[in-house]
N, CA, C and O of each residue as an XYZ file, in Angstrom:
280
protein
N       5.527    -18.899     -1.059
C       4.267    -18.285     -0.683
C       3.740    -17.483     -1.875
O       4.580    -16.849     -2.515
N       2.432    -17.427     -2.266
C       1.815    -16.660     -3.106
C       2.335    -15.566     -3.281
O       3.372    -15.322     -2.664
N       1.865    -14.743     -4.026
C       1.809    -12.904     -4.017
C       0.818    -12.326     -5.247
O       0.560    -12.771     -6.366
N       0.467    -11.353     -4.654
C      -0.402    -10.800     -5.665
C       0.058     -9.670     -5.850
O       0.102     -8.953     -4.851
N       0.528     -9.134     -7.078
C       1.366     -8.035     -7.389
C       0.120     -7.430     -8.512
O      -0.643     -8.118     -9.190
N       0.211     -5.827     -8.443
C      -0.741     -5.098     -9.515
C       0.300     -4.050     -9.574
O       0.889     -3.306     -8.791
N       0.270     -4.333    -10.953
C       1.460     -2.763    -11.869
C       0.746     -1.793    -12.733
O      -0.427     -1.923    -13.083
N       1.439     -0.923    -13.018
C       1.031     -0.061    -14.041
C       1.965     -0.551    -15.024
O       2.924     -1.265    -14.732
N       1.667     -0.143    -16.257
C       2.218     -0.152    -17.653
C       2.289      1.135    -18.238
O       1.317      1.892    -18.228
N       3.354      1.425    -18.736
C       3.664      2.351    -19.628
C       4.242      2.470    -21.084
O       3.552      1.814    -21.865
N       5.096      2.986    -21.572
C       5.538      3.452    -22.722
C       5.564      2.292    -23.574
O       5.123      1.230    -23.134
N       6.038      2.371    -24.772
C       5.643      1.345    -25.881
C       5.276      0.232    -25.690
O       5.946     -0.457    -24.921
N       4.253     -0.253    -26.233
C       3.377     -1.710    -25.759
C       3.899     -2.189    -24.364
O       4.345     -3.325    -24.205
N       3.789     -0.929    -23.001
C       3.766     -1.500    -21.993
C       5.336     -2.071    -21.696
O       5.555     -2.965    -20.879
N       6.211     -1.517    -22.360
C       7.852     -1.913    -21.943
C       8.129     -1.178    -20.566
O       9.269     -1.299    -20.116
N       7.389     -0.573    -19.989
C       7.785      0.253    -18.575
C       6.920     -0.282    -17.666
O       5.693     -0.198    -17.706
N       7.689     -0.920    -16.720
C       6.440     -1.281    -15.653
C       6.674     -1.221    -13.959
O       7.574     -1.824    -13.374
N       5.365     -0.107    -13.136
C       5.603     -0.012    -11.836
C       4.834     -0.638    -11.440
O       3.798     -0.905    -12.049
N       5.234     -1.196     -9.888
C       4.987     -1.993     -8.960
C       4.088     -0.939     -8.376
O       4.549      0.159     -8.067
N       2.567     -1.298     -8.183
C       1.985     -0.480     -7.270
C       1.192     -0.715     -6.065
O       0.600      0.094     -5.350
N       1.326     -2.314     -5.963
C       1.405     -3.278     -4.607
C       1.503     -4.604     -4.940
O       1.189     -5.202     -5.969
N       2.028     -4.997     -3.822
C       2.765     -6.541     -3.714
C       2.314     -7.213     -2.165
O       2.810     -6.751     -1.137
N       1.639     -7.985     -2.142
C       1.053     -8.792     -1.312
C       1.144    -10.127     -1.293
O       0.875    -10.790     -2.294
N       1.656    -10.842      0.212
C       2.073    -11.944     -0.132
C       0.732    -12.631      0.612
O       0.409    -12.137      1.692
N       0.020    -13.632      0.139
C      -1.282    -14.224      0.456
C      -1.363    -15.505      1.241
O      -0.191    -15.870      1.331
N      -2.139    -16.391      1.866
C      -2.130    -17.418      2.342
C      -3.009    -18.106      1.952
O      -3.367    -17.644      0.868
N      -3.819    -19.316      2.314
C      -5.264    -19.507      2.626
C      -6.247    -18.994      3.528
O      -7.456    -18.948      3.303
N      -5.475    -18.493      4.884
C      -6.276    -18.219      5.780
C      -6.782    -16.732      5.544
O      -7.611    -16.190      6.275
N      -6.190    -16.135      4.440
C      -6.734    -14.229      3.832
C      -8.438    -14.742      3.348
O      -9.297    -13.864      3.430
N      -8.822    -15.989      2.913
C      -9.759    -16.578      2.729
C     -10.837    -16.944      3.643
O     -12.040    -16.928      3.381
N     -10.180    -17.334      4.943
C     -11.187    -18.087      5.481
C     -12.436    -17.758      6.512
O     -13.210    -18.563      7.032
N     -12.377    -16.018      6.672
C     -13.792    -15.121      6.888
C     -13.916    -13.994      5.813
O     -12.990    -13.310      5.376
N     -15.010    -13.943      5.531
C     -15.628    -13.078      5.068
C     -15.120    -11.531      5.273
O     -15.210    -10.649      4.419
N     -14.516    -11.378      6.711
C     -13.760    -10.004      6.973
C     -12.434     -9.991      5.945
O     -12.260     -9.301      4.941
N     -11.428    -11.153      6.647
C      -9.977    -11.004      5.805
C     -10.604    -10.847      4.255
O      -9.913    -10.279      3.410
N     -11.765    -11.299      3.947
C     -11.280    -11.918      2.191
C     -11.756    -10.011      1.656
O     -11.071     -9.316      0.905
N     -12.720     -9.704      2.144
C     -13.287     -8.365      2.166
C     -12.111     -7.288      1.544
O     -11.962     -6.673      0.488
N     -11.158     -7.470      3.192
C     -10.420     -6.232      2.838
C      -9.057     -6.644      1.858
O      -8.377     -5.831      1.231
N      -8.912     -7.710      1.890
C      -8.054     -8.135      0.890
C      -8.429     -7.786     -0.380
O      -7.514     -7.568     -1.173
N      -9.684     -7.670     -0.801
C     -10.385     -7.700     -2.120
C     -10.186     -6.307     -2.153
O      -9.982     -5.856     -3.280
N     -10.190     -5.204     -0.873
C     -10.547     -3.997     -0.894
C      -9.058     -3.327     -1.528
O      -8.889     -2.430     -2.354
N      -8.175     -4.090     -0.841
C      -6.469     -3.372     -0.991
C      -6.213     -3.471     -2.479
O      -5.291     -2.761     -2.883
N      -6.943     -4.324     -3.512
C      -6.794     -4.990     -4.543
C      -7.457     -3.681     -5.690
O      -7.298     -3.030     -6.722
N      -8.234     -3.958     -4.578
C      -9.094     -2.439     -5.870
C      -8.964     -0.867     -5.504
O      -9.552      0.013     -6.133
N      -8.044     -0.619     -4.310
C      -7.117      0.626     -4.660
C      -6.171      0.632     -5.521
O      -5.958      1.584     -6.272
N      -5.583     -0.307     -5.504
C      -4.038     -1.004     -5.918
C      -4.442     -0.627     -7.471
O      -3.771      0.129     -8.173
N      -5.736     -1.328     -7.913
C      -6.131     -1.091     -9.222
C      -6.485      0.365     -9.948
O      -6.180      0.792    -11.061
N      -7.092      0.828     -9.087
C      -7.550      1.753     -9.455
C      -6.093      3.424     -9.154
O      -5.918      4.521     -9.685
N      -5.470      2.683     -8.106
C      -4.119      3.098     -8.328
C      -3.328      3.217     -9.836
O      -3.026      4.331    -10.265
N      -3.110      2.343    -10.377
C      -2.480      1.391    -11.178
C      -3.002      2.513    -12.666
O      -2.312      3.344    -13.258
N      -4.401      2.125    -12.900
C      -5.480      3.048    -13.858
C      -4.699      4.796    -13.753
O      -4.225      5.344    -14.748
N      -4.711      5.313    -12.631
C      -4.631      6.716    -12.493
C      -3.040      6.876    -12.700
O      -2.811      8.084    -12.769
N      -2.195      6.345    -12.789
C      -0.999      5.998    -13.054
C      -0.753      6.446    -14.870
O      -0.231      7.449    -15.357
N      -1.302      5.370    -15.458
C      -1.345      5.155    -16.252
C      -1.834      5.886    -17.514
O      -1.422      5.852    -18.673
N      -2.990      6.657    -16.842
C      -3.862      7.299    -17.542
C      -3.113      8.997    -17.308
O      -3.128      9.817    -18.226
N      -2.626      9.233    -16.230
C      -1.408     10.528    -16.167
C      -0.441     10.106    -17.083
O      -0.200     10.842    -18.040
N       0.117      9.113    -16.963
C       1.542      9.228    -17.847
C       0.870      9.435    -19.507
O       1.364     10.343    -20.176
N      -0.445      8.431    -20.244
C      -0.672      8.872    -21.210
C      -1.112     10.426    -21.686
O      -1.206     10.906    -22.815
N      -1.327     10.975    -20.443
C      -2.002     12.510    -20.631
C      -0.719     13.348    -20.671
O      -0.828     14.297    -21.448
N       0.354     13.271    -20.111
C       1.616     13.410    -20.012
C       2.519     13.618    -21.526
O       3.243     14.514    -21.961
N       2.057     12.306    -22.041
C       2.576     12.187    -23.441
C       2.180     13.329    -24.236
O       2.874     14.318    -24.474
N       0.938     13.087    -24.644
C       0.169     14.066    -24.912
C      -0.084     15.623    -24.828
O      -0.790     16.232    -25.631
N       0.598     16.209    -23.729
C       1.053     17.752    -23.603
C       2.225     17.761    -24.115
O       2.687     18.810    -24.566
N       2.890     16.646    -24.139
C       4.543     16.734    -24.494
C       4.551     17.080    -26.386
O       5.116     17.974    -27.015
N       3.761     16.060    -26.801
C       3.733     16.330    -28.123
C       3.150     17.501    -28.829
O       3.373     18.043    -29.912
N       2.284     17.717    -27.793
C       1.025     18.637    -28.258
C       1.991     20.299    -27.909
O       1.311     21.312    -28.071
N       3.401     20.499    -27.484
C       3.936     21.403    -27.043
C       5.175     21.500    -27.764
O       5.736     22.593    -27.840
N       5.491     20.837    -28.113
C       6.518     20.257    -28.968
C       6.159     20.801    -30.785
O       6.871     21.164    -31.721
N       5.280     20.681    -30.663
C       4.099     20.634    -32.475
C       4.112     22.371    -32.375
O       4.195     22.873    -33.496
N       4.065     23.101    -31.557
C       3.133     24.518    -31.807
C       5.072     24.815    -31.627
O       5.531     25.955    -31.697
């Protein structure tokens, strides 16, 4: 069966990686306009999950060094 998995990436070129949903799909997630909707919808938390993830851990880095230096 399918799956649609969306991760975050982290530390050096992306060698760290979380799972931040995993969905296993069919044809029939397709076949109204409702299923395909909220399927599309879970996809773009998941993403935008994924982004805010990502964008903390780089801000993260960044106090670390920036605390580290003084």
């Amino acid at each position: 069966m399918a799956q649609i998995i969306v991760t975050a990436e982290r530390g050096p070129e992306g060698s760290e990686v979380t799972e931040v949903h995993r969905e296993r799909i069919v044809p029939a997630d397709f076949e109204s306009d409702a299923a395909s909707s909220l399927l599309i919808e879970r996809i773009g938390w998941a993403l935008s999950d994924a982004d805010t993830i990502e964008h903390r851990r780089e801000d993260w880095g960044h106090r670390s060094s920036a605390s580290t230096a003084g």
